[in-house]
N, C-alpha and C positions, 0 to 999 in steps of 0.2 A: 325327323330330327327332334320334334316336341317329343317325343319318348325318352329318345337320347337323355335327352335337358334334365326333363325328371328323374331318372336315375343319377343322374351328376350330382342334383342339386342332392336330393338325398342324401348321393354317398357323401358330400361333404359336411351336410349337418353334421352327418354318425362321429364323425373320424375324429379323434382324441389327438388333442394338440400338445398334451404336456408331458411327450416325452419325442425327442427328434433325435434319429440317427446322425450318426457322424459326419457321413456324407452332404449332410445339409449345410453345414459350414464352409464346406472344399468347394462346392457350387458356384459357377459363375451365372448366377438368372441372369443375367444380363443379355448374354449372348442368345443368337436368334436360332438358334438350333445347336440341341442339345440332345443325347444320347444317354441314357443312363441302362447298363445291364448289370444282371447278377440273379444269384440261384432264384428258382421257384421257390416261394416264404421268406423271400430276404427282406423284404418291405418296400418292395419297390412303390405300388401300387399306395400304400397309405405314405409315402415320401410324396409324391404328388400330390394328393388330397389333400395334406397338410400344408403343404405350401401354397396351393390355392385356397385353402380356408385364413392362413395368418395374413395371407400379402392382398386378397382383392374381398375378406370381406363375404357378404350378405350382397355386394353389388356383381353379378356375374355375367353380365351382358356382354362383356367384352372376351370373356374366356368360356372354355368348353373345354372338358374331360369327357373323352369317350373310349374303350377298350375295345378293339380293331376283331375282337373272338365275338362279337355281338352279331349277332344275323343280320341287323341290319346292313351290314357293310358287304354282304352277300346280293342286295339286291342296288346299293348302291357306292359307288368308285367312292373311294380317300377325296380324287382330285373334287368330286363336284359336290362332297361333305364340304371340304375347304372354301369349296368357292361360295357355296351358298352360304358359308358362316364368315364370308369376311364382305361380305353382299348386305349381310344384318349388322355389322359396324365391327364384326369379332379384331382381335390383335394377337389373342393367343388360346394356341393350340397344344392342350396336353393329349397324349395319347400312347397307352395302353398296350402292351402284348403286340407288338409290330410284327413279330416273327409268324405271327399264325395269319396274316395278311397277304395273298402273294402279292409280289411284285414292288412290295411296299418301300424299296430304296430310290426306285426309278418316281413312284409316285412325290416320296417327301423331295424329293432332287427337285420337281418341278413346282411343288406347291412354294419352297423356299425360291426359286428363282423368280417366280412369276406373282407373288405376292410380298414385296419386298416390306410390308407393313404386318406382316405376322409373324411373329415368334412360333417357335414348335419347339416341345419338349416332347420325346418320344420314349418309350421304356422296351425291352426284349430282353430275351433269355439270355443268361451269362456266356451262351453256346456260339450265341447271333455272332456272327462277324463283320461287322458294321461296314469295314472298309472293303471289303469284298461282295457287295452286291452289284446288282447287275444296272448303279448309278455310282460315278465315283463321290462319296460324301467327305472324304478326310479334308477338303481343305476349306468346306463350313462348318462342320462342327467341331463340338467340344465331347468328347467321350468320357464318363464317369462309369467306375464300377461299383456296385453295392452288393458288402461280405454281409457275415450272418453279424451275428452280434457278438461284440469284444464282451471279455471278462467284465470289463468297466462298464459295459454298457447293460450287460445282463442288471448286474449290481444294481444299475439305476432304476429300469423298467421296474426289478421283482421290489428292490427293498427301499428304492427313494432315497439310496444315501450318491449323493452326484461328487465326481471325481473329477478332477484333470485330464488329459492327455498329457504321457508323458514320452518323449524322444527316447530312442535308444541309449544314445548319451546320459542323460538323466538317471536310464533305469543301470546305465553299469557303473557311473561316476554318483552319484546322490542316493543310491539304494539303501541304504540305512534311513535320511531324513525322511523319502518317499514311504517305507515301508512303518516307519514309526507313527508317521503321521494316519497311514490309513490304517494301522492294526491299532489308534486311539478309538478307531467309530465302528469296525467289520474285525468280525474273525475268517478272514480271508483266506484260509487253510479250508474251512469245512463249506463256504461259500462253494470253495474251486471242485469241490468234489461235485456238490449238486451242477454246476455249471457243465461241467461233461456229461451230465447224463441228459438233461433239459436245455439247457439256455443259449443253445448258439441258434435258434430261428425265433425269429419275436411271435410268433403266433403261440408258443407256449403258454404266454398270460392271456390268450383266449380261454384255453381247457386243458390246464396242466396234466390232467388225470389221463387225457389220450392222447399225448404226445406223442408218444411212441408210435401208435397206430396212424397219425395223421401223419407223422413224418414221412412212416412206410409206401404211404399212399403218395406222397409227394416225389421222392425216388422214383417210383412206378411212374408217375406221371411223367416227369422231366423224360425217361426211359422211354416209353410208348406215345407221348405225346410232342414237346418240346422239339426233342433232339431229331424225328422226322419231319417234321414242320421248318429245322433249319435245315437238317442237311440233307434234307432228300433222298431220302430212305424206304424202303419198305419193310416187309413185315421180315423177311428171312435175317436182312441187316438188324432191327432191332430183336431178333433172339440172339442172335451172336454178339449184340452191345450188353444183352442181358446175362447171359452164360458170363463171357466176360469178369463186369461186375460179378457176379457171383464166386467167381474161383477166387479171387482179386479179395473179396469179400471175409474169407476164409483165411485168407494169408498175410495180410496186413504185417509189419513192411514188407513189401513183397519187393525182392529180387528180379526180375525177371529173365525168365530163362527165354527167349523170345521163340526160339524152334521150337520147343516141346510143347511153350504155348499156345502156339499157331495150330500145331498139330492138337491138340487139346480143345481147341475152340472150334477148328475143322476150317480155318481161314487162312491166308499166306500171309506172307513175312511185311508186307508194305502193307497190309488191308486191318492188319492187326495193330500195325504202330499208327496206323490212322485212326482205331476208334479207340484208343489208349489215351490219344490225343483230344479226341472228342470226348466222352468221360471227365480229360482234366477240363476243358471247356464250359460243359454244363456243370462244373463243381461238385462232381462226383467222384472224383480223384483229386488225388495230388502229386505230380511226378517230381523227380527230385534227380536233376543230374548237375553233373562233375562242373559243369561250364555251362549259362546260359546263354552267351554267348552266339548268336548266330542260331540258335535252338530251332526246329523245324518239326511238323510233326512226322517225320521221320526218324528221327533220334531216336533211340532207346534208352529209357530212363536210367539212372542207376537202380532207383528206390522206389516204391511207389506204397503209397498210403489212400486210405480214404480220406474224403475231403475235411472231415471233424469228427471228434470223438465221440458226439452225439449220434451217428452214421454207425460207429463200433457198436456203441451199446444199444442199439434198434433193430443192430443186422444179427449180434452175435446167436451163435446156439452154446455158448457156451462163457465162462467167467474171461470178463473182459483181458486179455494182457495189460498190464498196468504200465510197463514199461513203454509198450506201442504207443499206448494213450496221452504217454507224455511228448514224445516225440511228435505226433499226430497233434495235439497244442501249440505247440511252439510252433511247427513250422505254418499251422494255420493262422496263428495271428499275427506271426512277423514280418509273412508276406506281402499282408497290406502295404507296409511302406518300404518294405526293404525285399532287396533282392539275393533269393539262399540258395545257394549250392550244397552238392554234395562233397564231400572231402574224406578222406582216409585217416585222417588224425582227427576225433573227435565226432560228432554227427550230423553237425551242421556250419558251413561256412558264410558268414551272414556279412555281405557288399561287399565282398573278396577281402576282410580286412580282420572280420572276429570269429572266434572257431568258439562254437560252444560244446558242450557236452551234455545231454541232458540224461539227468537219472533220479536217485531217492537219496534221503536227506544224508546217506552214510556214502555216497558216492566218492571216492578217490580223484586224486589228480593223477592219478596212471595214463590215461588217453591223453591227456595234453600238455603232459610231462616237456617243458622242455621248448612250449610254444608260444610264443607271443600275442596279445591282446586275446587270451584265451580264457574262457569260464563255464562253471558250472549250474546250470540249471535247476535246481535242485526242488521235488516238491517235497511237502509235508516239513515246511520251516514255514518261520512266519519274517521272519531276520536275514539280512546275509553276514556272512563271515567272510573277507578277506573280496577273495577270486565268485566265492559262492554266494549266487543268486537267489531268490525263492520264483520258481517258476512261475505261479501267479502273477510277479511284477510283468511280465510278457505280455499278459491280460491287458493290461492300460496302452497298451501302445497305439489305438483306435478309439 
């Protein structure tokens, strides 16, 4: 455990405090068990660090961060780490990559019952499905997700210019004040261009220059490492999650034909809408159907996209589709708060109530000719006109 410590202490010195994801404000610390997932490079691991360097301090006696992929947890159990650390006066427990742990639902199920004097904060892959382990946890905790980084949020990390969150409301009713006021400080037109190629995983302002390459590696990983760690896979399943991605890769918005696909991947018809569904899970897709309603990972999407545009221009062999990429924006950053279907009049139906259309700055009101609480997305504006939007204001929405 004294190894453990020193590395803790360490990674907390390191960790740079003066920039905090979104997520950090939505947080209940309070409560005694807490679940936080989301992609590999979303910042899960420096969200923790950070919170334990602002709130306890140079005094760390009482807390411990440890990441559950550490060998030492190979030679000794979660449950008798816990016990020996609340044996030493501990109260709270952060911890790290839960999903490469086995067993580790049934473990945190008892460390919380039987130690009613410690908190636990625990983090796992976007993939993990917290309430279906083999402990039931849904009615201790508190479950958070953590996305890549919002428009707004890139904005702050790379250039230090800090924005608002702003409601959907806001960006359709106040779009003039909102956009005047931030095209006084940012030219947010040519911002938004770098922002698709770089800025949706914060590890970019480690080493912008292999972004791309470290991305690729992280894909790979999530792919060969993550996604068998949750879902209990072997090697034949992850080339078939891999081909997959691949065709998927190539076709972006991809339709899918689910027969031909099956037969194309070399897998059946339920085996393929299950890792179609796993993909959307570890945040490497994005499905996009009619009704989400009742949604299963059985369904067949209508639409399906990669999970950011950053994904297009890493994976592409060829000049990004521009059109994709905007589509692939929107529906990635609206998600966070709001919930989007697919619809036949226009390209996205956002809380069953707004249809938007998204396209380039000479785009028509032909698609939505005729529909109510309907607009256009529009990139390459700085300004909206009327109905039209400038697709960057979608940016702020986290």
């Amino acid at each position: 455990m004294e190894k453990l410590f020193q590395i803790f202490s360490s990674r907390v010195q390191a960790v740079d405090t003066s920039f905090r994801r979104y997520l950090w404000y939505d947080i209940d610390w309070k409560n005694r068990l807490i679940a936080i997932t989301g992609a590999r490079g979303a910042g899960k691991t420096t969200l923790l660090l950070q919170y334990i360097k602002e709130t306890f301090g140079n005094t760390l006696g009482e807390v411990f961060y440890a990441s559950l992929d550490n060998l030492y947890f190979t030679k000794t159990t979660l449950s008798v780490f816990a016990d020996d650390f609340v044996k030493q006066g501990g109260k709270f427990l952060f911890l790290d990559e839960v999903h490469k742990y086995p067993e580790w639902s049934r473990e945190i199920k008892n460390i919380y019952d039987n130690y009613p004097q410690l908190s636990i904060v625990f983090t796992g892959s976007s993939a993990l499905d917290i309430f279906r382990g083999n402990a039931d946890l849904s009615r201790r905790l508190l479950h958070y997700s953590l996305n890549g980084l919002s428009f707004r949020e890139f904005i702050e990390l790379k250039y230090h210019h800090r924005f608002p969150v702003f409601s959907l409301t806001d960006v359709t009713e106040k779009a003039f004040d909102i956009s005047t006021a931030i095209n006084a400080v940012i030219k947010p037109v040519k911002l938004f261009e770098e922002y698709q190629k770089i800025g949706y995983y914060p590890f970019f302002a480690e080493d912008e220059k292999n972004y791309t390459q470290r991305l690729l590696q992280t894909i790979n990983q999530t792919l060969e490492s993550d996604l068998p760690a949750v879902a209990k896979i072997g090697y034949s399943s992850v080339y078939a999650l891999r081909k997959l991605f691949a065709v998927i890769a190539e076709t972006v918005p991809f339709k899918p034909n689910i027969l031909k696909l099956s037969q194309q991947i070399g897998i059946d018809r339920e085996t393929l809408l299950k890792y179609l569904h796993l993909l959307s899970k570890a945040d490497l897709l994005l499905l996009l159907h009619a009704d989400t309603r009742g949604i299963s990972q059985l369904n067949k999407p209508d639409k399906v996209y990669l999970n950011n545009a950053n994904m297009m221009y890493a994976l592409a062999e060829s000049p990004v589709n521009t059109g994709t990429m905007r589509e692939t924006f929107f529906y990635n950053q609206t998600r966070v708060r709001h919930t989007i279907n697919y619809t036949n009049k226009g390209d996205f139906l956002v809380d069953r109530t707004f249809v938007f259309e998204v396209g380039g700055k000479n785009k028509t009101q032909q698609q939505i000719a005729g529909i109510p609480n309907a607009f256009i997305a529009a990139d390459n504006i700085e300004y909206p006109w009327k109905n039209t939007i400038p697709i960057w204001m979608f940016g702020f929405l986290y």
